[in-house]
Biopython code that builds the backbone (N, CA, C, O; Angstrom):
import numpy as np
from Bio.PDB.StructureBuilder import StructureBuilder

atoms = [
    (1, "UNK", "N", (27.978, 108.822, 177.663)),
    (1, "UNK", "CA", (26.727, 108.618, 176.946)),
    (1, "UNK", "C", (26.781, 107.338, 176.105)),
    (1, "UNK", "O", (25.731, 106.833, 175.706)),
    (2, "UNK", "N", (27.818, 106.869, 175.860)),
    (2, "UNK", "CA", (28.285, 106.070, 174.722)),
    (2, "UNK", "C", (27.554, 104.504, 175.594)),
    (2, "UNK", "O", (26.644, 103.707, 175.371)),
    (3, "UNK", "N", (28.399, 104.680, 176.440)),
    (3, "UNK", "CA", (27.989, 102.928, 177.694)),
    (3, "UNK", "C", (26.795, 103.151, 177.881)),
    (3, "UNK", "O", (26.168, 102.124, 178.140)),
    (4, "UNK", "N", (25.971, 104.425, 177.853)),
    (4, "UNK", "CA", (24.098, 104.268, 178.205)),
    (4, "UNK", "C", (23.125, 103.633, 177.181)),
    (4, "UNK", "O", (22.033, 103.105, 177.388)),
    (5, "UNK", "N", (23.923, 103.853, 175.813)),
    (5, "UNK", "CA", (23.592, 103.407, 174.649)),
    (5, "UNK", "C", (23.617, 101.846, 174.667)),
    (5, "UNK", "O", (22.650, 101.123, 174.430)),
    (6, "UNK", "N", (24.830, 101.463, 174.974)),
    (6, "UNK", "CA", (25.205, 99.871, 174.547)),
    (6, "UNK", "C", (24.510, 99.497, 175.678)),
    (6, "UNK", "O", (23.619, 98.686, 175.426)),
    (7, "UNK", "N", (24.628, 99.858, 177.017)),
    (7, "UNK", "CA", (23.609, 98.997, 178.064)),
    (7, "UNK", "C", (22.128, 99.116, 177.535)),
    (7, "UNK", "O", (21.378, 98.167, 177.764)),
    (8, "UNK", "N", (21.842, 99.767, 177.124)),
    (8, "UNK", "CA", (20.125, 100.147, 176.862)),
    (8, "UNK", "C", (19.848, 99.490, 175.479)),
    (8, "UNK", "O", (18.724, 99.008, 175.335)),
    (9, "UNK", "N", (20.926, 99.389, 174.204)),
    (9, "UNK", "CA", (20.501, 98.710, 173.279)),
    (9, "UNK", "C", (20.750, 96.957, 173.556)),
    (9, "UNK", "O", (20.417, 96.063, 172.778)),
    (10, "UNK", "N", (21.346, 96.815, 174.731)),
    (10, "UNK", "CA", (21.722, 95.341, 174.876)),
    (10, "UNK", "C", (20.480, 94.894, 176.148)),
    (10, "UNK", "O", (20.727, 93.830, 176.716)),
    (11, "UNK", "N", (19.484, 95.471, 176.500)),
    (11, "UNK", "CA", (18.215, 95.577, 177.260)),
    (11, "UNK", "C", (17.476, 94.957, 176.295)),
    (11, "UNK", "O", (16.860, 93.935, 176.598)),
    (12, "UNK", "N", (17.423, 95.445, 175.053)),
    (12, "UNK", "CA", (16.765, 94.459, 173.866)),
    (12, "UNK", "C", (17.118, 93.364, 173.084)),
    (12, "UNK", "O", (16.443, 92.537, 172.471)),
    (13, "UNK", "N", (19.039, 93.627, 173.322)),
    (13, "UNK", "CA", (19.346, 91.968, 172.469)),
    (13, "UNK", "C", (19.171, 91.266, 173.580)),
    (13, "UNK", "O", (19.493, 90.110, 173.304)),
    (14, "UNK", "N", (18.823, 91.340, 174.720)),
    (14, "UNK", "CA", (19.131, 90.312, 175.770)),
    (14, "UNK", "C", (17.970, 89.406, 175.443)),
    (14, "UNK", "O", (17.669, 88.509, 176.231)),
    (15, "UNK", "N", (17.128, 89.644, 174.025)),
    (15, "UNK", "CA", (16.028, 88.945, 173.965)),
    (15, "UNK", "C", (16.999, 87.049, 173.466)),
    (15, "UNK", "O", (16.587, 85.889, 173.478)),
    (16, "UNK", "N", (18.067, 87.551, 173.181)),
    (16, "UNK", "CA", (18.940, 86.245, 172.806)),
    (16, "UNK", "C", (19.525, 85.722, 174.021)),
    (16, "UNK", "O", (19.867, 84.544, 173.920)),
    (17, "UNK", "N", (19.681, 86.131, 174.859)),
    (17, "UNK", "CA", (20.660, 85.369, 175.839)),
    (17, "UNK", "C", (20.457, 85.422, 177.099)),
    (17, "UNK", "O", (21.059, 84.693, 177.888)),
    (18, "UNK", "N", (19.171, 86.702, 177.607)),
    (18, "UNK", "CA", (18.210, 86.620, 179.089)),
    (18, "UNK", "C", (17.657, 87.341, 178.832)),
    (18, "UNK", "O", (18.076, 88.492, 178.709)),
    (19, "UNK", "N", (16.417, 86.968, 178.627)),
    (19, "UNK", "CA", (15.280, 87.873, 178.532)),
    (19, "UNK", "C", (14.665, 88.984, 179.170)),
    (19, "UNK", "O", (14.328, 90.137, 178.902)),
    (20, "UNK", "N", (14.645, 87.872, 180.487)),
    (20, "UNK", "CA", (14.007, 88.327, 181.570)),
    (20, "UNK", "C", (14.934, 89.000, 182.765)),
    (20, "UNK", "O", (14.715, 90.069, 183.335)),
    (21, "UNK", "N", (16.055, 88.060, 182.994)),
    (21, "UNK", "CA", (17.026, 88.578, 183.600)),
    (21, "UNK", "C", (17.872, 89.667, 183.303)),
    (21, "UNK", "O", (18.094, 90.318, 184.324)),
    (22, "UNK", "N", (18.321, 90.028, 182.496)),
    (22, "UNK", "CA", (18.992, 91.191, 182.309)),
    (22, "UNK", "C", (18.174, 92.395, 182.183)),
    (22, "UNK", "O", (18.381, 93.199, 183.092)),
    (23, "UNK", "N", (17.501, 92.670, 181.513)),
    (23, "UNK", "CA", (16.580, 93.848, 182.254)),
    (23, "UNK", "C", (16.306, 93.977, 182.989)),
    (23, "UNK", "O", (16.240, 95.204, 183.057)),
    (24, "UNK", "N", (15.901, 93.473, 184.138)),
    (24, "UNK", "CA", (15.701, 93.690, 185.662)),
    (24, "UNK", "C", (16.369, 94.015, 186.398)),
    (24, "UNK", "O", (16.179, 94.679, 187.417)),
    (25, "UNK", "N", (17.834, 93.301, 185.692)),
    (25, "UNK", "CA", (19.116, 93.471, 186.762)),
    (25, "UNK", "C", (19.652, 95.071, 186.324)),
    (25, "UNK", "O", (20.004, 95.872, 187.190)),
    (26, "UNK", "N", (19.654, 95.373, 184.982)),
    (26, "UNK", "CA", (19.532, 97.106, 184.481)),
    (26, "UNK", "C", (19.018, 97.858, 184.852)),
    (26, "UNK", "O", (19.549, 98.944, 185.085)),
    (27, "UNK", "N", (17.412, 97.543, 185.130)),
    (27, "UNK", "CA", (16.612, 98.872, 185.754)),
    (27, "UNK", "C", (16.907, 99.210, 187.138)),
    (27, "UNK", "O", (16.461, 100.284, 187.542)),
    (28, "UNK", "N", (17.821, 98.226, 188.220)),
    (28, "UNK", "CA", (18.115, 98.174, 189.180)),
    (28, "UNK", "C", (19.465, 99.114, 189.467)),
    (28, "UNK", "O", (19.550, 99.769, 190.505)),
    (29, "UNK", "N", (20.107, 99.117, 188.842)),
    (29, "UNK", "CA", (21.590, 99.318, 188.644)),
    (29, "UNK", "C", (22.063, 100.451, 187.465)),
    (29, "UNK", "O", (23.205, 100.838, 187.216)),
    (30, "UNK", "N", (20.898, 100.807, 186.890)),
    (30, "UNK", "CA", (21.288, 101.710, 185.912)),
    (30, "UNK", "C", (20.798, 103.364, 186.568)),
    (30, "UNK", "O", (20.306, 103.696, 187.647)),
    (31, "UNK", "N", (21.274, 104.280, 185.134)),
    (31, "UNK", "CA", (20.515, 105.494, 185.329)),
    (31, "UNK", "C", (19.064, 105.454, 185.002)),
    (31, "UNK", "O", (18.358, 104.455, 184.864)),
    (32, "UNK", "N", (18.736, 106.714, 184.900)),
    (32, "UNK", "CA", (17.176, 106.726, 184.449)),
    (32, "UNK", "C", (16.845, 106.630, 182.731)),
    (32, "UNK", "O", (15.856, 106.157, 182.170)),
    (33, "UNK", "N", (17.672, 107.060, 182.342)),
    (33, "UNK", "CA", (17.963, 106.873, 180.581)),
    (33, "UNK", "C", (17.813, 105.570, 180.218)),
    (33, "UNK", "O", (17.162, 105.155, 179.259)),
    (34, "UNK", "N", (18.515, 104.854, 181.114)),
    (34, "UNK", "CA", (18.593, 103.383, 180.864)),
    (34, "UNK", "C", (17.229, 102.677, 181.708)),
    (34, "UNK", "O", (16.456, 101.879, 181.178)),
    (35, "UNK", "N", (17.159, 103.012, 182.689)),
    (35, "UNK", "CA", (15.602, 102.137, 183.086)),
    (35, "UNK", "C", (14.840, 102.415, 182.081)),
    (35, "UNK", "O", (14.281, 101.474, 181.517)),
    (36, "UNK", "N", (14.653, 103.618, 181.663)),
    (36, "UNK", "CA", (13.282, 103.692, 180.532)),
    (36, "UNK", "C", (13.275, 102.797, 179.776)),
    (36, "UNK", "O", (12.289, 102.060, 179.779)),
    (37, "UNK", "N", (14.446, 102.524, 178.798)),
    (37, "UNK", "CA", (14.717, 101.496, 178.061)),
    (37, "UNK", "C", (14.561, 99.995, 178.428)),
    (37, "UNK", "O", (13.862, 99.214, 177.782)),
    (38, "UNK", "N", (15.518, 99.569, 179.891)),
    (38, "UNK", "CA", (14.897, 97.785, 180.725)),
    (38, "UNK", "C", (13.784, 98.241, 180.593)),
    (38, "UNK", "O", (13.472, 97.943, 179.440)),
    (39, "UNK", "N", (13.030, 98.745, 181.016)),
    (39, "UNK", "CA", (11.922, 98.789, 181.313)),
    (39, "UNK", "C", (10.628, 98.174, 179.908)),
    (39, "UNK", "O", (9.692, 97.375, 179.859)),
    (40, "UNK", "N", (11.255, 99.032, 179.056)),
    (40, "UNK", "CA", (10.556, 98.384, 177.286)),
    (40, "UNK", "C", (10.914, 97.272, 177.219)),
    (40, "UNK", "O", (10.070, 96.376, 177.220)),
    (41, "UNK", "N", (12.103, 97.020, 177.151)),
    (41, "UNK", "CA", (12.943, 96.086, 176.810)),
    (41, "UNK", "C", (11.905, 94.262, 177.524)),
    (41, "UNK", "O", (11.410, 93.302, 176.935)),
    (42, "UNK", "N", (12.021, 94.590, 178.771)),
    (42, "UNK", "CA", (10.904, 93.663, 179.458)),
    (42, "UNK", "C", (9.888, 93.693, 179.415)),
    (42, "UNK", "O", (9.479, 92.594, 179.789)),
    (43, "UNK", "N", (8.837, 94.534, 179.086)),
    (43, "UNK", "CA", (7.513, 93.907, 179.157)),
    (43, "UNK", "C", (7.492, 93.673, 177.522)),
    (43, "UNK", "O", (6.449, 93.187, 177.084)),
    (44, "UNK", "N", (8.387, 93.927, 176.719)),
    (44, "UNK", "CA", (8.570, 93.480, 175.527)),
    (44, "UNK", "C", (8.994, 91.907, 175.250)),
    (44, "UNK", "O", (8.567, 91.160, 174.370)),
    (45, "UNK", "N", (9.852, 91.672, 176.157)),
    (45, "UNK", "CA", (9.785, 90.040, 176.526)),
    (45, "UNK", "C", (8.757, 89.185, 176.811)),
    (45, "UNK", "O", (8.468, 88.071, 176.375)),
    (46, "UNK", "N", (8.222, 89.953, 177.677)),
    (46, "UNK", "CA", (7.323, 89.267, 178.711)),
    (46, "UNK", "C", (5.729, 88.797, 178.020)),
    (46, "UNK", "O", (5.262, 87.659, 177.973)),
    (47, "UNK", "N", (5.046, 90.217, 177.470)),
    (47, "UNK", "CA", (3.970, 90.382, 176.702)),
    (47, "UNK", "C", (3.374, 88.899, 175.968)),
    (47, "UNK", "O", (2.307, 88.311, 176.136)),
    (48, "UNK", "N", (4.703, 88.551, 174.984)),
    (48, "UNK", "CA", (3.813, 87.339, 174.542)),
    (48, "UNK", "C", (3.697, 85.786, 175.246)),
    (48, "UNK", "O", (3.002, 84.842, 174.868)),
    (49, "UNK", "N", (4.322, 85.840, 176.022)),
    (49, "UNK", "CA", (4.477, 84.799, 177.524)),
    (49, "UNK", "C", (3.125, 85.059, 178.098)),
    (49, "UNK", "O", (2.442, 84.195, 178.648)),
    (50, "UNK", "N", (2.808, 86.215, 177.946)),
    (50, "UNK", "CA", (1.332, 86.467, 179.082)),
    (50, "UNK", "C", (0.273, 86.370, 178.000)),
    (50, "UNK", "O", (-0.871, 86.210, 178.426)),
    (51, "UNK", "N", (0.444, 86.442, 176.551)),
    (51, "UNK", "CA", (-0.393, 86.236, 175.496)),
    (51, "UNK", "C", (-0.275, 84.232, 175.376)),
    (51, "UNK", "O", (-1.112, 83.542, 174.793)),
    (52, "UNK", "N", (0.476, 83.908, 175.810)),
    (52, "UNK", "CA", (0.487, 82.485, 175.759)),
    (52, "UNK", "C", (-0.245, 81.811, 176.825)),
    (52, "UNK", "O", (-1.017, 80.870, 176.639)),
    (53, "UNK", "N", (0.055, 82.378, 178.036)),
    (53, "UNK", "CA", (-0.495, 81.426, 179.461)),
    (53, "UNK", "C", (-2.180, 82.099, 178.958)),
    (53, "UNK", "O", (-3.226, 81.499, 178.711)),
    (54, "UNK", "N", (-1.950, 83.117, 178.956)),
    (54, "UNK", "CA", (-3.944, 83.515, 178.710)),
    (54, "UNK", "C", (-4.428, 82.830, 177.397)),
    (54, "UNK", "O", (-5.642, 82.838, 177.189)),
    (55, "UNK", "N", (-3.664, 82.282, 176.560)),
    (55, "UNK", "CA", (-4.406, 81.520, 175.232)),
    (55, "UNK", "C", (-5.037, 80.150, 175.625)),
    (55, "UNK", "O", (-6.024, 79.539, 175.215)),
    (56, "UNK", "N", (-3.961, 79.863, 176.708)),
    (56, "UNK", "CA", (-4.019, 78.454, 177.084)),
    (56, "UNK", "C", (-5.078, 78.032, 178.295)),
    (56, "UNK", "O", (-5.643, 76.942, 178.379)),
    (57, "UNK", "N", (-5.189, 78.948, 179.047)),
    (57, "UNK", "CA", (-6.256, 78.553, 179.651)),
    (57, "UNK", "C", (-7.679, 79.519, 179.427)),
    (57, "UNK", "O", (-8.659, 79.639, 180.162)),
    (58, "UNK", "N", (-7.379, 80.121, 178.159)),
    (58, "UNK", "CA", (-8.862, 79.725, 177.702)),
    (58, "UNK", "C", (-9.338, 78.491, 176.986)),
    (58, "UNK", "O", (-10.421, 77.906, 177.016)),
    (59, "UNK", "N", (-8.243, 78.267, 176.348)),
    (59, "UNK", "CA", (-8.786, 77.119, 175.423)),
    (59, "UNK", "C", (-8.886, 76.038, 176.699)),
    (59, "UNK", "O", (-9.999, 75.516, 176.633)),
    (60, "UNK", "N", (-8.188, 75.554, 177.748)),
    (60, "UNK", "CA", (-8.777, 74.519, 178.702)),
    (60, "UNK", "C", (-10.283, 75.227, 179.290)),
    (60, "UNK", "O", (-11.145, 74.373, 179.498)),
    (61, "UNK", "N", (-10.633, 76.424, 179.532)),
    (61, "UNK", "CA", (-11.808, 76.627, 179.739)),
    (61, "UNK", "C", (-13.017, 76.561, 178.469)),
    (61, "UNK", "O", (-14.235, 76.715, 178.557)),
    (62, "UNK", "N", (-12.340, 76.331, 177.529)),
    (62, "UNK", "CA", (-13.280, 76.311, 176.362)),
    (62, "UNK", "C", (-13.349, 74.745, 175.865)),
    (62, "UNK", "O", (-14.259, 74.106, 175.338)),
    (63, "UNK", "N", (-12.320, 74.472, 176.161)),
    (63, "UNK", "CA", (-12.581, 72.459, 176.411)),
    (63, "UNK", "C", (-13.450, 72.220, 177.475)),
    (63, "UNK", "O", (-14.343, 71.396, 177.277)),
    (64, "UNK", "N", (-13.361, 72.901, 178.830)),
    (64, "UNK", "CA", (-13.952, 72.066, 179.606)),
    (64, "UNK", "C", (-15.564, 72.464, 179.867)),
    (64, "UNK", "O", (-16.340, 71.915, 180.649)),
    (65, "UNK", "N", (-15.890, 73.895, 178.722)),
    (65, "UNK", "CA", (-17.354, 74.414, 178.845)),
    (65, "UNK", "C", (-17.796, 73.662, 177.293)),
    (65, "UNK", "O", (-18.945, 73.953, 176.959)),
    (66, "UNK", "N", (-17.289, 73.041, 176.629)),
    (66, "UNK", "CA", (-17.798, 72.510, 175.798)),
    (66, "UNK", "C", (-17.533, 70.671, 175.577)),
    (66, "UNK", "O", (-18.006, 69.911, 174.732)),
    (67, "UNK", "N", (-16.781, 70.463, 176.489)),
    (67, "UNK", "CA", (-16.478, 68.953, 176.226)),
    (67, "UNK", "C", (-16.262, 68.145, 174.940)),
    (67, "UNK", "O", (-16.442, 66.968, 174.625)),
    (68, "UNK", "N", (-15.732, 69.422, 174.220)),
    (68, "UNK", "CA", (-15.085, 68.492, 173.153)),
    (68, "UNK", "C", (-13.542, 68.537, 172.901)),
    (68, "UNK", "O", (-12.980, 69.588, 173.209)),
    (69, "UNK", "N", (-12.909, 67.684, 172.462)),
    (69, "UNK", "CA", (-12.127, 67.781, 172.266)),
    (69, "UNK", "C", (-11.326, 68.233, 170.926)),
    (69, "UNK", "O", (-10.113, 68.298, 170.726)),
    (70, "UNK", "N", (-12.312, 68.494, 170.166)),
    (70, "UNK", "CA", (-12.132, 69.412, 168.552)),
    (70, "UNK", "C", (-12.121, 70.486, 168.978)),
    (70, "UNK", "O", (-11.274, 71.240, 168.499)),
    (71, "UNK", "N", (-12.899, 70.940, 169.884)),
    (71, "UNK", "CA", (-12.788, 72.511, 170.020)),
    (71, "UNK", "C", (-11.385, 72.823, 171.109)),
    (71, "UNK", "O", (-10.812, 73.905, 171.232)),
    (72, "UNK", "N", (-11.151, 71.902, 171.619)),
    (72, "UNK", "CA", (-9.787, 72.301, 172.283)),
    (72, "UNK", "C", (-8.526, 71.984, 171.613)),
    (72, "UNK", "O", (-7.556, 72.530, 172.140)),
    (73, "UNK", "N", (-8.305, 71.351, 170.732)),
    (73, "UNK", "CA", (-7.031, 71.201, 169.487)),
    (73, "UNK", "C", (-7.557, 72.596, 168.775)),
    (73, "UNK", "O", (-6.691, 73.376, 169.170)),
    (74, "UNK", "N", (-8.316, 73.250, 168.092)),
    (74, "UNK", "CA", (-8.703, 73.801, 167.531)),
    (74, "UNK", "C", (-8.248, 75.295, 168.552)),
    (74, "UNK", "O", (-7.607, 76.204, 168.024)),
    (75, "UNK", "N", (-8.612, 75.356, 169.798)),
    (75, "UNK", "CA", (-8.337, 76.522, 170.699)),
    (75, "UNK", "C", (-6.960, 76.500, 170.937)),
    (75, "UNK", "O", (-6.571, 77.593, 171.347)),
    (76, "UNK", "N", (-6.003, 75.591, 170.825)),
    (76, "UNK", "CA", (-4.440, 76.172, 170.868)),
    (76, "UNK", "C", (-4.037, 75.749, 169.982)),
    (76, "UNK", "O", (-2.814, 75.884, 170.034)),
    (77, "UNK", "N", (-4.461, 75.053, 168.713)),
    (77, "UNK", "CA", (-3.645, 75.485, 167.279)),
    (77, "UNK", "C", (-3.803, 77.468, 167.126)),
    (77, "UNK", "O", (-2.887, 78.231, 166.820)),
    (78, "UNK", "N", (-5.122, 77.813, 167.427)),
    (78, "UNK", "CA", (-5.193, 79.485, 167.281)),
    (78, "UNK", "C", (-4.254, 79.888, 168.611)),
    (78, "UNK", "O", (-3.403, 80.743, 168.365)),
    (79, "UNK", "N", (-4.279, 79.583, 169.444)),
    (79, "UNK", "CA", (-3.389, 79.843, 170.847)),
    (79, "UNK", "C", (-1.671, 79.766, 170.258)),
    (79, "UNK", "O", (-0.771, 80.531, 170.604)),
    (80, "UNK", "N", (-1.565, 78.626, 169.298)),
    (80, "UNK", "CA", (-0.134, 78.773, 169.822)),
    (80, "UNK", "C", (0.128, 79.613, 168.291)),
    (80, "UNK", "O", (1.285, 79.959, 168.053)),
    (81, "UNK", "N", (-0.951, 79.927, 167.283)),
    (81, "UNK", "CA", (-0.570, 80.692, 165.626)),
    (81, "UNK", "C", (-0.325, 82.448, 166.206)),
    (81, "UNK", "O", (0.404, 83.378, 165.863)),
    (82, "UNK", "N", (-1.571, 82.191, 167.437)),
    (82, "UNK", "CA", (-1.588, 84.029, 167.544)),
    (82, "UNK", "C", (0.143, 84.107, 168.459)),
    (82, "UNK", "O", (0.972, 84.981, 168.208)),
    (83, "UNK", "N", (0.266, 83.449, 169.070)),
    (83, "UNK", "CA", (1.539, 83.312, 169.970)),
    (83, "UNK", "C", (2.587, 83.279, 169.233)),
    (83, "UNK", "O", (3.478, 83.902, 169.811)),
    (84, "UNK", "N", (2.971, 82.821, 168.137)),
    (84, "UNK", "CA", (3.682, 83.121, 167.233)),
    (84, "UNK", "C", (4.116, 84.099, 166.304)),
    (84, "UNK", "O", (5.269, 84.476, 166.092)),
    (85, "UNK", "N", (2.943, 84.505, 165.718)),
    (85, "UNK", "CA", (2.615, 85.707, 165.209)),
    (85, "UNK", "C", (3.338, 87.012, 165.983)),
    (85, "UNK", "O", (4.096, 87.734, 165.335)),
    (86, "UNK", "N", (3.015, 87.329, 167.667)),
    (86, "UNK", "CA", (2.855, 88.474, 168.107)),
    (86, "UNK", "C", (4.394, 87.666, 169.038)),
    (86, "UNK", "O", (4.943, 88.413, 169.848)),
    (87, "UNK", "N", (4.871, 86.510, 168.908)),
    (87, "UNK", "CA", (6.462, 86.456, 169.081)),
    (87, "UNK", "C", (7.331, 87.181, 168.036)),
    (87, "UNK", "O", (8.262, 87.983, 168.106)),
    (88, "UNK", "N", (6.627, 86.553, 166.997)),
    (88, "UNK", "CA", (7.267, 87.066, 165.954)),
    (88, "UNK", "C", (7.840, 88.444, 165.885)),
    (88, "UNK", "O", (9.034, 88.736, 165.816)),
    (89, "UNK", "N", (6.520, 89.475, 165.922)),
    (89, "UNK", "CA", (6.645, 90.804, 165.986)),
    (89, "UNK", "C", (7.698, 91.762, 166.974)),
    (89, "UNK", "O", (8.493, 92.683, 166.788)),
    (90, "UNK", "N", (7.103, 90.815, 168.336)),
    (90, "UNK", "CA", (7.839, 91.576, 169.454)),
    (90, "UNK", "C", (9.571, 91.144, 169.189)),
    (90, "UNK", "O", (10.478, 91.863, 169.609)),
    (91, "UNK", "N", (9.790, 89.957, 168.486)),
    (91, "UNK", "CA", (10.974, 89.678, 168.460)),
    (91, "UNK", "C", (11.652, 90.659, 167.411)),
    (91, "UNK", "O", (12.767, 91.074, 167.725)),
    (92, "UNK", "N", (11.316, 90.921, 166.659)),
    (92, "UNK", "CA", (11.753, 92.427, 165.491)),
    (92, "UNK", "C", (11.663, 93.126, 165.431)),
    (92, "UNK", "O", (11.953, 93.912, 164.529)),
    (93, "UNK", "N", (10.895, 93.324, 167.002)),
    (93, "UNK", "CA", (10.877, 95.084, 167.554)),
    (93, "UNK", "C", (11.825, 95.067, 168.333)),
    (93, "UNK", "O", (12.346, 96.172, 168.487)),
    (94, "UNK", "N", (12.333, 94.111, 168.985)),
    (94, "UNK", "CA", (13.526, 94.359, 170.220)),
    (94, "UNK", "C", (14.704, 94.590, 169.335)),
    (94, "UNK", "O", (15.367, 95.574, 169.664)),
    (95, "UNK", "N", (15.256, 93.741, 167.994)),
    (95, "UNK", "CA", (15.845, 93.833, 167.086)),
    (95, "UNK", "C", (16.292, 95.409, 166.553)),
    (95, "UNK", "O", (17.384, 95.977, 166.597)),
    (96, "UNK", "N", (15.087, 95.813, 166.084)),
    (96, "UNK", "CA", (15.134, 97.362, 165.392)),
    (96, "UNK", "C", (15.463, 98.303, 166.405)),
    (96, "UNK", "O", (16.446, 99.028, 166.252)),
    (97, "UNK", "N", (14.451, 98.406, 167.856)),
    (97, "UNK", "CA", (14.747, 99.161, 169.067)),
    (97, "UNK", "C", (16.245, 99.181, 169.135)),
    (97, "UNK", "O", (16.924, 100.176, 168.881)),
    (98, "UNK", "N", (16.848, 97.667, 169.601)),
    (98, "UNK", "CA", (17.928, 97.932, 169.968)),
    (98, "UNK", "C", (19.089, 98.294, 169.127)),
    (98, "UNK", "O", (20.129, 98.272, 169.785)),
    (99, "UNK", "N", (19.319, 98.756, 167.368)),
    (99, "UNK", "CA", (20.005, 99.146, 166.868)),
    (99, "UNK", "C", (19.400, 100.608, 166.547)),
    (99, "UNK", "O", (20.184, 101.455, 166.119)),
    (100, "UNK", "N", (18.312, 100.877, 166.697)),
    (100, "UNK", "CA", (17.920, 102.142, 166.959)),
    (100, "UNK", "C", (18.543, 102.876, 167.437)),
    (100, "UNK", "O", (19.130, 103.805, 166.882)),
    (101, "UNK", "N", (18.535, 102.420, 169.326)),
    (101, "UNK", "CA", (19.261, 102.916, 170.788)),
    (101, "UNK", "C", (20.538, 102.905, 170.738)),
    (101, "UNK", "O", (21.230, 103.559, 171.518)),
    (102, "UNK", "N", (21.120, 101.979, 169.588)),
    (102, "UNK", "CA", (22.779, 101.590, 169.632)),
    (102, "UNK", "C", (23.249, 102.855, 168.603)),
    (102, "UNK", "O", (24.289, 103.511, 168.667)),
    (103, "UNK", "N", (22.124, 102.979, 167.626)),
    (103, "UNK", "CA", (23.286, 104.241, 167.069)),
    (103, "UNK", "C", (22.433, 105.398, 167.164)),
    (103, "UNK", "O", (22.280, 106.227, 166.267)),
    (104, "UNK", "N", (21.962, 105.409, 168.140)),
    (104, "UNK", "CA", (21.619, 106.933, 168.423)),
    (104, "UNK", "C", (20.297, 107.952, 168.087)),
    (104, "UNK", "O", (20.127, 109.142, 168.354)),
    (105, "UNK", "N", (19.419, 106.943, 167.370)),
    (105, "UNK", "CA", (18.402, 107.318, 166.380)),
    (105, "UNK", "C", (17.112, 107.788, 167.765)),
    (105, "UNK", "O", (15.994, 108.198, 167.454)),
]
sb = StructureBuilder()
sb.init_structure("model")
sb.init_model(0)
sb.init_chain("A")
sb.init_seg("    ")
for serial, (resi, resn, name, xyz) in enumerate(atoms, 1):
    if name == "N":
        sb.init_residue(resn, " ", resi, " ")
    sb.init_atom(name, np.array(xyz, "f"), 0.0, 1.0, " ", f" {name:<3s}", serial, name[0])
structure = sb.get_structure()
């Protein structure tokens, strides 16, 4: 039980050293205890990556339905504050999760 712990709490530090890769390669190769966990662990990565590419091409669709170029500095200064923000978060949830999962809570 002990190694399901450290693989499943290291599903969330992998936010330091593969994000993307090591959870995938876990949910593949692990038990089911532990996929549940890759499984968080990655779209917990992933989430604000997909909050970024969708910030960004709205704001090029909001440049190119308004033709200005104030409103498109203006659409990813908010693109890259909310992207930060909800990095921020997800990054101190993988943090807490994974000492959560590590001692047992």
């Amino acid at each position: 039980m002990r190694a399901n712990q450290v693989l499943s709490s290291l599903c969330y530090f992998s936010i330091f050293f593969a994000p993307f890769l090591f959870p995938i390669i876990v949910y593949f190769v692990a038990d089911e205890e532990v996929k549940s966990h890759a499984k968080s662990a990655f779209w917990s990565h992933v989430i604000p990556f997909l909050v970024l590419v969708v910030g960004i091409i709205l704001s090029g669709v909001l440049g190119i339905g308004t033709q200005g170029e104030i409103a498109v500095g203006i659409g990813i200064v908010v693109t890259y504050g909310i992207f930060a923000l909800i990095g921020l978060c997800f990054f101190i949830w993988n943090i807490v999760k994974g000492i959560k999962v590590l001692l047992g809570d």
